[in-house]
Every structure is written in structure tokens, then in C-alpha cells.
FIDREN-244748 format. One record per atom (N, C-alpha, C): residue in one letter; atom name; x, y, z; residue number from 0. Coordinates in pm, 1 decimal, decimal comma. Layout:
- seke  bapa  px  py  pz  vopa
- A  CA  X  Y  Z  NUM
...
END
This chain:
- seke  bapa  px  py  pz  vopa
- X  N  83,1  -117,8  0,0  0
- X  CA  0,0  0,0  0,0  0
- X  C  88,3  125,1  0,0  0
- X  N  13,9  211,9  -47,2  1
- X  CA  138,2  374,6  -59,5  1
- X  C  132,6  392,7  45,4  1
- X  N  67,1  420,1  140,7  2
- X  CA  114,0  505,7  281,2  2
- X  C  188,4  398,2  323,6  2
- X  N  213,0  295,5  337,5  3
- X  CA  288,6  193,7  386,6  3
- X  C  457,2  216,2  341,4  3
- X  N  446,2  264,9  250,1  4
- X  CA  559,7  272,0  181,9  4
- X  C  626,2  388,1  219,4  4
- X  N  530,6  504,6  209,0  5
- X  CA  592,9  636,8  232,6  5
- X  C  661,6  655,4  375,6  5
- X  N  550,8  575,7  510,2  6
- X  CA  648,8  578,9  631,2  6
- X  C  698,8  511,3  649,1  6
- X  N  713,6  416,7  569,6  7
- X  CA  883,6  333,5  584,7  7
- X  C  950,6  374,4  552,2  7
- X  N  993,7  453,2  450,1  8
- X  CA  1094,2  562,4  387,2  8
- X  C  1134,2  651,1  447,2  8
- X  N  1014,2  716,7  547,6  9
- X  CA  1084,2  808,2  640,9  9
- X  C  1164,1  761,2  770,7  9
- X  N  1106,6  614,4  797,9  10
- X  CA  1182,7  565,0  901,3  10
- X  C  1115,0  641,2  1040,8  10
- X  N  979,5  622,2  1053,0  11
- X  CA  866,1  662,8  1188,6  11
- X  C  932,4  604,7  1280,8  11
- X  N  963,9  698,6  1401,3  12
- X  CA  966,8  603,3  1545,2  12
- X  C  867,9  688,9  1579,4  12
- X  N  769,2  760,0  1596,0  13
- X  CA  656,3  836,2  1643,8  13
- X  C  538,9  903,9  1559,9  13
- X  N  441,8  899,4  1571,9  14
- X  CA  361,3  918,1  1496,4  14
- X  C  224,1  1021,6  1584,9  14
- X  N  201,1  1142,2  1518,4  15
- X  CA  74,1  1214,9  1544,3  15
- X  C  -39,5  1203,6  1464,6  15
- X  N  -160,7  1132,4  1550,1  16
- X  CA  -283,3  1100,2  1437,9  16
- X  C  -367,0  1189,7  1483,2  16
- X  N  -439,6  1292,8  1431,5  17
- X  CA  -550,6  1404,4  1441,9  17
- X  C  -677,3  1330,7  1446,4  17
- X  N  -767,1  1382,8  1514,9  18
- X  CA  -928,5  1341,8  1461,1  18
- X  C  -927,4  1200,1  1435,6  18
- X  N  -928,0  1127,3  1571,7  19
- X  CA  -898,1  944,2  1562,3  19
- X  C  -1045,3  935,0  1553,2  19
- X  N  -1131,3  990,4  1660,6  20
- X  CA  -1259,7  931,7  1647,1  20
- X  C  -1270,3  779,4  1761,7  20
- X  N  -1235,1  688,7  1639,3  21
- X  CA  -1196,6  544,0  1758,8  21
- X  C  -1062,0  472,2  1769,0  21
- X  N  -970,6  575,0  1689,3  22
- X  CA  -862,6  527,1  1713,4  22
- X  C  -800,6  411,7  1653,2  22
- X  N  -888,2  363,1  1533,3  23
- X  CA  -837,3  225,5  1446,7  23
- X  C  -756,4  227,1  1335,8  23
- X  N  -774,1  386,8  1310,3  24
- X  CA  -653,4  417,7  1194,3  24
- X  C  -481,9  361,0  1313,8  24
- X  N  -508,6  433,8  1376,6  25
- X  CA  -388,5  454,6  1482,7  25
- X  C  -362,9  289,7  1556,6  25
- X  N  -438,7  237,2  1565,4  26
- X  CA  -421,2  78,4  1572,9  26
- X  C  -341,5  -12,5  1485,9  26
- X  N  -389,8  21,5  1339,8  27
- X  CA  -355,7  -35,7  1222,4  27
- X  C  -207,3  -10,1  1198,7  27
- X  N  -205,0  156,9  1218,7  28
- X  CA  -33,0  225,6  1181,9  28
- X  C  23,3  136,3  1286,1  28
- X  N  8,9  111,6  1427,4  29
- X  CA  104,9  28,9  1502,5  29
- X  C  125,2  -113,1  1479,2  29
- X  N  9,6  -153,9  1438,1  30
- X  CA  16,7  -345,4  1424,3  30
- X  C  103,9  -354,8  1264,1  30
- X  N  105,0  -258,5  1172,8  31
- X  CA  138,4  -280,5  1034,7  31
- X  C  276,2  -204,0  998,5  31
- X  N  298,4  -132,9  1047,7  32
- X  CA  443,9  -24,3  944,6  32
- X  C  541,2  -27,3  1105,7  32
- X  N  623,2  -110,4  1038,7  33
- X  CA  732,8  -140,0  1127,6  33
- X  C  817,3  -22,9  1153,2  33
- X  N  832,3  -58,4  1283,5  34
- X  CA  971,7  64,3  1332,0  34
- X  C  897,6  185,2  1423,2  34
- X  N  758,0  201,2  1431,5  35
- X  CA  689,3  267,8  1525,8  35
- X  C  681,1  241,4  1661,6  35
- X  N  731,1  315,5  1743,0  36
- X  CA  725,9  337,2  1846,3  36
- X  C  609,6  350,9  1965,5  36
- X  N  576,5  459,7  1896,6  37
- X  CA  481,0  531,1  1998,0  37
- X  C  340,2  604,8  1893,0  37
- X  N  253,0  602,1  1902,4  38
- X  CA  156,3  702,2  1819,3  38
- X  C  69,5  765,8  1912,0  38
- X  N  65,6  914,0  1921,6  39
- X  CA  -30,3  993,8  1987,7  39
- X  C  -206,9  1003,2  1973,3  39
- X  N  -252,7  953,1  1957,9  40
- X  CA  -356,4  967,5  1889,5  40
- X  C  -475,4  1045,8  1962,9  40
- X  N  -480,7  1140,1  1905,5  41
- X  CA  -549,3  1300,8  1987,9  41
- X  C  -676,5  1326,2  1879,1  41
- X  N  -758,7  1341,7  1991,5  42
- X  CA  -917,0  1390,3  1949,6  42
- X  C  -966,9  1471,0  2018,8  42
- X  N  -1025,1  1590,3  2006,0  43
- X  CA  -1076,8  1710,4  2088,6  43
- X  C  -1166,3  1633,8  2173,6  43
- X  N  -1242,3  1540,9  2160,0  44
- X  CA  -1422,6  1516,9  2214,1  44
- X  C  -1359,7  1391,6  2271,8  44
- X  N  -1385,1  1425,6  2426,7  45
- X  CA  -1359,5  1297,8  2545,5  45
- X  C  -1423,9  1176,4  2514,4  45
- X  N  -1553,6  1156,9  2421,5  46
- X  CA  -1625,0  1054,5  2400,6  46
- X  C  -1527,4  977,8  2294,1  46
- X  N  -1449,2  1038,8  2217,6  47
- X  CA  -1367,0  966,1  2089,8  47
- X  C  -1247,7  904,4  2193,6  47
- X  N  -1190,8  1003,9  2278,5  48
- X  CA  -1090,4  970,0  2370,4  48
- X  C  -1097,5  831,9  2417,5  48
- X  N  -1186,5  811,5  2482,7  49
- X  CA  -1268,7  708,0  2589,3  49
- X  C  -1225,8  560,4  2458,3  49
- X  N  -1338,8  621,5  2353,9  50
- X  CA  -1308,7  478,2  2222,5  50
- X  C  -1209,3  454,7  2195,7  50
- X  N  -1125,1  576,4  2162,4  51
- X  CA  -986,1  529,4  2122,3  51
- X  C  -886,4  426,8  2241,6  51
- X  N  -933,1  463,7  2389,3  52
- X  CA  -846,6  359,0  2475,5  52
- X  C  -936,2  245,5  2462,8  52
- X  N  -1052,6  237,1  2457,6  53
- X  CA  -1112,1  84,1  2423,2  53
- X  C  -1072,0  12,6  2352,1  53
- X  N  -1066,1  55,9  2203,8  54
- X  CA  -992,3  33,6  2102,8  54
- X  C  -842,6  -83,5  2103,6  54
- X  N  -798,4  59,3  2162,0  55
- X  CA  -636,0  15,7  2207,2  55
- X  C  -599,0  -84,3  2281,5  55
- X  N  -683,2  -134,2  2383,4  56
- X  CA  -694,2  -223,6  2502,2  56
- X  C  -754,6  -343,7  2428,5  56
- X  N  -859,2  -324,6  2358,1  57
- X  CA  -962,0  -457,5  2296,6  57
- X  C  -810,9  -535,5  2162,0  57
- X  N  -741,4  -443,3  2170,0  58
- X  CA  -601,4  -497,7  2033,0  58
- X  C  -464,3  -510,6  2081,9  58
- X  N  -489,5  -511,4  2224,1  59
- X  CA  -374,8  -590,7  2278,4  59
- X  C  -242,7  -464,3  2288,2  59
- X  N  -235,8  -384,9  2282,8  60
- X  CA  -184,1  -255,5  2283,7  60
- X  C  -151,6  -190,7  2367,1  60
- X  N  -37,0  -174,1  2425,6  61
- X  CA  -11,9  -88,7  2532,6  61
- X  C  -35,9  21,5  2528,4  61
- X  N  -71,2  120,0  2634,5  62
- X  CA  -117,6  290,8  2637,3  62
- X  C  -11,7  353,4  2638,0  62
- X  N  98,3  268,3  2618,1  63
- X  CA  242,3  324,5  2642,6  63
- X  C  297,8  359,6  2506,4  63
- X  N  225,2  285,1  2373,0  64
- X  CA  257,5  272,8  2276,9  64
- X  C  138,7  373,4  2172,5  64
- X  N  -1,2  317,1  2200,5  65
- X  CA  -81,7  419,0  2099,5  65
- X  C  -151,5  475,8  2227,0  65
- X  N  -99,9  644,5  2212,0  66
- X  CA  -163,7  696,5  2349,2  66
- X  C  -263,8  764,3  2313,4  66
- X  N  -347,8  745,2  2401,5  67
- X  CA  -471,7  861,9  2375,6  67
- X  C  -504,6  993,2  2433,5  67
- X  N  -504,6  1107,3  2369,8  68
- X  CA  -488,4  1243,6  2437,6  68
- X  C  -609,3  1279,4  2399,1  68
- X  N  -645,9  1387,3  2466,0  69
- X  CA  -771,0  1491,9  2434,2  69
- X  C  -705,0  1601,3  2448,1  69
- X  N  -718,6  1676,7  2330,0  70
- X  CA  -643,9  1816,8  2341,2  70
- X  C  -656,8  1861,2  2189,5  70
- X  N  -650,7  1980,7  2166,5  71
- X  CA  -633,1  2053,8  2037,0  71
- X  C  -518,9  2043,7  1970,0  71
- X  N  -557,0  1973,8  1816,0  72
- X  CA  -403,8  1929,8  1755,9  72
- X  C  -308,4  1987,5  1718,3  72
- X  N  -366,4  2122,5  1678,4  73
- X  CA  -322,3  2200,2  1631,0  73
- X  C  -170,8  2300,0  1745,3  73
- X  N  -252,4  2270,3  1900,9  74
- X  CA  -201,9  2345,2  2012,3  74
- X  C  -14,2  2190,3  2011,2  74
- X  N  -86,1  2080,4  1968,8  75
- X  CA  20,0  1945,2  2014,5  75
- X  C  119,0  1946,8  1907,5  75
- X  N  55,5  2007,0  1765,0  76
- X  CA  174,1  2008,8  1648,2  76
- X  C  272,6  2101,7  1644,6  76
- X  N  225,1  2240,0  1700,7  77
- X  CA  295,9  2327,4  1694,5  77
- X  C  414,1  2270,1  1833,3  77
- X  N  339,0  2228,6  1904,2  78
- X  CA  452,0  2206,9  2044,0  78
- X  C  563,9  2069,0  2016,5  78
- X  N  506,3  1998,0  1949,4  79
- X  CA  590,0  1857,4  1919,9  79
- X  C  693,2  1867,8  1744,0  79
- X  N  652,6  2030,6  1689,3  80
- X  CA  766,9  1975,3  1583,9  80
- X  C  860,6  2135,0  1608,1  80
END
């Protein structure tokens, strides 16, 4: 798949996912594209928050690895690059 390809090329040890919702995009990036570390996965609305650690927990996933934040992404991109 192309996105598969493209962050292997960059060589991801961390990853910021915007607007998870339930957090299965951000599931998938950890179980599939090797060399990831850690993925943030941030949603403004505590109810997406909540799914996204269900998510994470129901796929065997440490919180250590795909974390779930609530916060404005925009406030986390500017601070993390």
C-alpha cells in the first residue's frame, strides 16, 4: 500500500494522528508499518478519547505505545515539531 511505503521511507519512530474518532486508523499504523514506536492519537471530544483507549486495550496494545490524548491538535503540532 502507498502510505505503507511512504512511512517506511521516512523511518517513523513516532507518529501524530488528528481526529482518531476510535482510534483504528492509529491501531492499524502500530500493528502494520514497522519501526513505530509510539503514536499519539489526539481527538478534541472525550467521548472519541474514551473509544480510542477501548480500542487500544480490545487490540492488545499498550497505552504506552498508541496513546490517547484529548487536546487541540493544532495546540500538540505546533509544540511537538
Amino acid at each position: 500500500m502507498y502510505w505503507r511505503h511512504c512511512l517506511q521511507a521516512v523511518l517513523v519512530r513516532s507518529l501524530l494522528s488528528v481526529m482518531i474518532f476510535a482510534g483504528l486508523r492509529s491501531v492499524r499504523y502500530y500493528k502494520e508499518v514497522p519501526g513505530i514506536h509510539s503514536i499519539l492519537a489526539n481527538d478534541l471530544d472525550p467521548a472519541a478519547v474514551e473509544s480510542i483507549t477501548r480500542n487500544v486495550e480490545f487490540n492488545g496494545i499498550s497505552l504506552n505505545h498508541v496513546i490517547p490524548n484529548q487536546g487541540d491538535a493544532r495546540y500538540r503540532y505546533e509544540t511537538t515539531t
